[in-house]
C-alpha positions as CSV (number, residue, x, y, z in Angstrom):
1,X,21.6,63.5,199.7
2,X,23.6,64.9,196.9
3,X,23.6,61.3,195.3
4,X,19.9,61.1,195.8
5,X,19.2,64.6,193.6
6,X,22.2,63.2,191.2
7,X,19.8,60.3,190.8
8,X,16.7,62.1,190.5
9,X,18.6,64.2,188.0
10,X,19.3,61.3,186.0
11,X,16.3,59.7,185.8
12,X,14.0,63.2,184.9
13,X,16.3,63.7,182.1
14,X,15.6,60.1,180.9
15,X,11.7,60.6,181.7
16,X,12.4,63.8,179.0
17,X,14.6,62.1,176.6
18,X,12.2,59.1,176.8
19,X,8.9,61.5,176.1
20,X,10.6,63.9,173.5
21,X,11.6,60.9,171.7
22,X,7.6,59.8,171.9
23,X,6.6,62.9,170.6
24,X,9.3,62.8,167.9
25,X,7.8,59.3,166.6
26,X,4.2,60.6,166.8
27,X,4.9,64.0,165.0
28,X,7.0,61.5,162.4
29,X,4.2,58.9,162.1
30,X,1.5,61.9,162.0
31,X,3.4,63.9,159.0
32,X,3.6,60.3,156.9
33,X,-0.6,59.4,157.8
34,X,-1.1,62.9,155.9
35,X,1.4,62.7,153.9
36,X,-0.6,59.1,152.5
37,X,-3.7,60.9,152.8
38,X,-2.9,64.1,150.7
39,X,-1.5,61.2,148.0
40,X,-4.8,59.3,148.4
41,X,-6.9,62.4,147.8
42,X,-4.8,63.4,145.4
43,X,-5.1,60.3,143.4
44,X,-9.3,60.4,143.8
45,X,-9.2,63.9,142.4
46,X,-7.6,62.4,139.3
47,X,-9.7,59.8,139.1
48,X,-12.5,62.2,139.0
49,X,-11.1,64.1,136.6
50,X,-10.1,62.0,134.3
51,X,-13.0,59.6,133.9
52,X,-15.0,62.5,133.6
53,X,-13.2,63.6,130.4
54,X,-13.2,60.3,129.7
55,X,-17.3,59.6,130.1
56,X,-17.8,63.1,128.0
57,X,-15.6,62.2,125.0
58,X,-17.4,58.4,125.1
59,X,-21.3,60.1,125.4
60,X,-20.1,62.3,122.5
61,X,-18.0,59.2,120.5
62,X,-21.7,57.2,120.9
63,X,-24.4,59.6,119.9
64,X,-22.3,60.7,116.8
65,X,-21.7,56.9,116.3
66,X,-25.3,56.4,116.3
67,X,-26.2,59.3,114.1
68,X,-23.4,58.0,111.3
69,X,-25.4,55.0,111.2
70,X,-28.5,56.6,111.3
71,X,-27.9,58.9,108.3
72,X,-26.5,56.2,106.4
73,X,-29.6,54.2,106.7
74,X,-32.0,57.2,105.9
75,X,-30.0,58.1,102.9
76,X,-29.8,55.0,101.4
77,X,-33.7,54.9,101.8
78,X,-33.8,58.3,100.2
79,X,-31.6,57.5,97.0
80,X,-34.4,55.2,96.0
81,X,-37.0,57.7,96.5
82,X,-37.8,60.5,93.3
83,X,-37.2,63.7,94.5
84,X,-35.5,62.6,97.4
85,X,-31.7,62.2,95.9
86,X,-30.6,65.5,96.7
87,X,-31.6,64.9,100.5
88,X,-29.5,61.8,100.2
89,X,-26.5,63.6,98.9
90,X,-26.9,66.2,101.9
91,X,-27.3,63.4,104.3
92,X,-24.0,61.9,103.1
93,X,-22.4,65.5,103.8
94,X,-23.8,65.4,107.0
95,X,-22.4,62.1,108.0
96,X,-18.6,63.7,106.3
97,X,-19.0,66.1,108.7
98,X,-19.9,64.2,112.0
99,X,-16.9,62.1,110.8
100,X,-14.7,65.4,110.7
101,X,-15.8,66.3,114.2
102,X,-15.6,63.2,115.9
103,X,-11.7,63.4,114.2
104,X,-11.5,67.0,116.2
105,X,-13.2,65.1,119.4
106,X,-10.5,62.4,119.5
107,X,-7.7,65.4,119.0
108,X,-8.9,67.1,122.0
109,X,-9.5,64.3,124.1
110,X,-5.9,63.6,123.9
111,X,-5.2,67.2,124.7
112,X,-7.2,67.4,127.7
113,X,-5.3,64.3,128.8
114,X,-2.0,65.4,128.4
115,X,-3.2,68.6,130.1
116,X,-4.3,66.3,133.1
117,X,-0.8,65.1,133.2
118,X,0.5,67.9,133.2
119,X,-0.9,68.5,136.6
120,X,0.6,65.0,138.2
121,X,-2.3,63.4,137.5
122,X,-2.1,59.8,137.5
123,X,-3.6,58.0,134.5
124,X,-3.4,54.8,133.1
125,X,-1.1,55.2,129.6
126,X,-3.5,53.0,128.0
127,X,-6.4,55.9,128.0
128,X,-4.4,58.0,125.7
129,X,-4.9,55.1,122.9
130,X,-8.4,56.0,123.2
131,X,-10.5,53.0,123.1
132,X,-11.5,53.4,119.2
133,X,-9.4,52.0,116.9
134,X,-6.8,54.0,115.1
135,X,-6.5,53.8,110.9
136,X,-3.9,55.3,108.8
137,X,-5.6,59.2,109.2
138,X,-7.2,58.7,112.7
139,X,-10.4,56.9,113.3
140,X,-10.8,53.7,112.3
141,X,-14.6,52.6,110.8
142,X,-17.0,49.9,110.0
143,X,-19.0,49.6,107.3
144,X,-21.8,51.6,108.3
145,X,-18.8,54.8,108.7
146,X,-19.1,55.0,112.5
147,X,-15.5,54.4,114.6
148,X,-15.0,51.4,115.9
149,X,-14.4,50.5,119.7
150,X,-11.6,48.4,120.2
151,X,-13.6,46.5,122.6
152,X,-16.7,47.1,124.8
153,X,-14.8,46.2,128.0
154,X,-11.7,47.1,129.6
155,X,-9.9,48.2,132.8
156,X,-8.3,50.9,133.6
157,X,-5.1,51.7,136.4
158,X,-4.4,54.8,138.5
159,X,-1.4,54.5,140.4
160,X,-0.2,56.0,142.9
161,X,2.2,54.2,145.6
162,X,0.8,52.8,147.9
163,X,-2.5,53.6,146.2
164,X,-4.6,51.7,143.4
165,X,-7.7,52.6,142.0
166,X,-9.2,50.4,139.2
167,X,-11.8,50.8,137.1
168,X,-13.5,48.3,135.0
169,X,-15.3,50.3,132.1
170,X,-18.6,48.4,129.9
171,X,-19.0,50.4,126.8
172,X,-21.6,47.6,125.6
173,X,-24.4,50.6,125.5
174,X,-22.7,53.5,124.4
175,X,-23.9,53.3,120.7
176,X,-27.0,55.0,121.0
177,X,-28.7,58.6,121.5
178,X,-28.5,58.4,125.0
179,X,-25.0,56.4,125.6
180,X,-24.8,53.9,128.5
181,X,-21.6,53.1,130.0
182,X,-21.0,51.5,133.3
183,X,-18.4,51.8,135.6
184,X,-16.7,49.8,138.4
185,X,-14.6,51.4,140.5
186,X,-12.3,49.6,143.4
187,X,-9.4,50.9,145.2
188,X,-6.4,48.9,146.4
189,X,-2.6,49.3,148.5
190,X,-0.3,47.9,145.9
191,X,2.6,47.7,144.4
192,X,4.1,48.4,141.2
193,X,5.1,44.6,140.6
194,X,1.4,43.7,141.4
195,X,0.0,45.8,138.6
196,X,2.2,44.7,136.0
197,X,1.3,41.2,136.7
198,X,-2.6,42.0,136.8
199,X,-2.8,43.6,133.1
């Protein structure tokens, strides 16, 4: 009898041991599925962020591009017509001073970047090149005085382990009043090594 409740004994504190243990590896594998999902929607807050700084300093970088152009063309138009000299000299002012703020633009691009960062954001360190060129003062320009893109397509990383978001910008539209620039977003489990070798 005694030997039976020994027995019994034995095998309820197993049946414990055996479903505290359970519970253990289910409260352990529940704190890393949110600990994966607070990093993932973590990571998509960025990405928000970011290219939404990013698609307001481009809208901005285009219609001034276009208007550069644009005054350069209507002032050279002007300086051959009488009367119309002193409107040409203004419109070269004008275009000195969209120059200026697109200089200012660029500055606090970068600042709202580095402010983004500052906050664990992950961006790619490529963004803070900007995708204009840079000359010996800041900007550099074509002919017409406008900056000039480095190229009209690219790729961007966010990276966050396990996590990868991509996004494949076309600036192709962007020089105009109303800028067009398309994005293609697509998120991936990767690692580090991975990345490197994609770029």
């Amino acid at each position: 009898m005694n030997n039976e409740k020994g027995e019994v004994t034995v095998l309820a504190t197993l049946l414990i041991v055996v479903l505290t243990g359970i519970v253990l590896l289910s409260a352990l594998e529940l704190q890393k599925s949110f600990s994966l999902m607070k990093k993932r929607t973590h990571l998509f807050l960025c990405v928000k962020e970011t290219k939404g700084e990013f698609h307001d300093f481009m809208k901005f970088m285009g219609r001034t591009n276009w208007a550069i152009k644009n005054i350069n063309k209507a002032s050279l138009v002007m300086a051959f017509i009488p009367g119309l000299q002193g409107a040409a000299l203004n419109a070269q002012r004008a275009k000195k001073y969209l120059q200026y703020i697109q200089e200012g633009r660029v500055v606090l691009y970068l600042k709202n970047l580095s402010g983004l960062r500052g906050k664990k954001c992950s961006t790619d360190p490529r963004m803070f090149l900007t995708p204009f060129k840079i000359g010996t003062r800041l900007l550099k320009r074509d002919a017409h005085g406008a900056a000039e893109l480095r190229e009209e397509k690219w790729t961007y990383y966010y990276l966050s382990k396990p996590y990868l978001v991509q996004i494949e910008i076309n600036a192709s539209g962007m020089m105009s009043l109303k800028p067009k620039i398309t994005y293609k977003s697509e998120e991936k489990v990767a690692k580090l090594s991975s990345l490197l070798s994609s770029r």
